[in-house]
Each structure stands twice: as C-alpha cells, then as structure tokens.
C-alpha positions as CSV (number, residue, x, y, z in Angstrom):
1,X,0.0,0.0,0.0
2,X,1.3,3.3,-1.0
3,X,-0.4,6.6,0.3
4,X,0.1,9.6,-2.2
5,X,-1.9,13.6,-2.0
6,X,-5.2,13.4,-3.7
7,X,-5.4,14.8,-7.3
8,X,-8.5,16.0,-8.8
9,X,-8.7,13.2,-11.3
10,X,-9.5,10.9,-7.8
11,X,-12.5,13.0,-6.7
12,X,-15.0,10.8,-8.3
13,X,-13.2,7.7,-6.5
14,X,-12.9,9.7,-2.8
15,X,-16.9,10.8,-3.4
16,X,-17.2,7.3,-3.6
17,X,-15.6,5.9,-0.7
18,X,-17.3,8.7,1.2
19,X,-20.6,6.6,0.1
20,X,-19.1,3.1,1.4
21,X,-18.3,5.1,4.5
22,X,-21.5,6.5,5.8
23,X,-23.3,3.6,4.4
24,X,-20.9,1.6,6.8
25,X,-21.5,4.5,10.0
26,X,-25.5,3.9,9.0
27,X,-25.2,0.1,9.4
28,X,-23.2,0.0,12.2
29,X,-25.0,2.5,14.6
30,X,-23.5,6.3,14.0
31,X,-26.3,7.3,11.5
32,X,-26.1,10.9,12.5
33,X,-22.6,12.1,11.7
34,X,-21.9,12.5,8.1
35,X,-26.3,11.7,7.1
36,X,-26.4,11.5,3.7
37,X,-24.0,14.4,2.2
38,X,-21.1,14.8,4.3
39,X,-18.0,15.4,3.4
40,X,-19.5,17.7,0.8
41,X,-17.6,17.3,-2.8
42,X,-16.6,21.4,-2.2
43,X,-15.1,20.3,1.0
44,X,-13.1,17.5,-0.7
45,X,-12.1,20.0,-3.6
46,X,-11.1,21.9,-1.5
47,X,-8.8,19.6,1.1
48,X,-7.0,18.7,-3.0
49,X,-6.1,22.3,-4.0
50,X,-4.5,22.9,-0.7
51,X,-2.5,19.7,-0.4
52,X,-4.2,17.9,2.7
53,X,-6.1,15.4,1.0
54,X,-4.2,11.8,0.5
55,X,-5.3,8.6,-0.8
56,X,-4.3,4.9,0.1
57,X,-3.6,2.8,-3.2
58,X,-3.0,-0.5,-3.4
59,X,-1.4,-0.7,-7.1
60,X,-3.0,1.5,-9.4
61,X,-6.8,1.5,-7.4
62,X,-7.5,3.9,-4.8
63,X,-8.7,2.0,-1.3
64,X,-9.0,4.6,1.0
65,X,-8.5,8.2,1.9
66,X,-7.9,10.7,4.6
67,X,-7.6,14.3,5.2
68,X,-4.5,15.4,7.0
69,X,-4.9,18.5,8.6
70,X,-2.1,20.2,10.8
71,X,-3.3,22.4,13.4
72,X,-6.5,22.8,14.7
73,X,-9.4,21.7,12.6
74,X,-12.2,24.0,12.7
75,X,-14.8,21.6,11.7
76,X,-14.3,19.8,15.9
77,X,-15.2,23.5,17.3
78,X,-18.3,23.1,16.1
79,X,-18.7,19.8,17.3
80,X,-17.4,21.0,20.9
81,X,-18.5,24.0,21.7
C-alpha cells in the first residue's frame, strides 16, 4: 500500500468511498454524523487544492482516503462548543 496527495482526477473515487463510509456508520450504529452528504464534494475540492487530502492505493486502485490537517481543525469547534 502506498499513500500519495489526492489529485482532482481521484474526486469521483474519494466521493465514492465517502458513500461506502456513511453507508458503513448507517449500518453499524452512528447514522447521525456525516447523514447523507457529508463530506461535501466542495469540501473534498477543497482539502485537493490545498494539499491535505491523501489517498491509500493498493497498485493503481485507490482504497482509502484521509484528510490530513495540521493544526486545529475547525470543523471539531463546532462539534465541541
């Protein structure tokens, strides 16, 4: 497994795995965290043109993906305050 930053030709893949995701968090009792349209593609876009998105590969397919964020995350202020 490699892990490599996100391009904008992976989008459609990472939009993807975002689906398996919150399918998986629905089925396995945390239905209330991402719903039905979180991360939003903007979001994503976004985490790609500044260079915090990454994605794990095994060969030439893309298996999963992560946001690597340095600092302090703004989206957890919300969630804790």
């Amino acid at each position: 497994m490699e892990i490599r930053k996100t391009t904008a030709a992976d989008i459609d893949r990472v939009m993807e795995i975002y689906a398996l995701a919150r399918d998986f968090m629905v089925k396995t009792g945390n239905p209330d965290q991402w719903k039905t349209h979180k991360p939003q593609r903007a979001l994503i876009e976004k985490d790609v043109e500044i260079g915090q998105s990454f994605v794990c590969t095994e060969g030439e397919k893309i298996i999963g993906v992560l946001a690597f964020i340095c600092g302090e995350d703004p989206t957890y202020k919300v969630i804790y305050n």
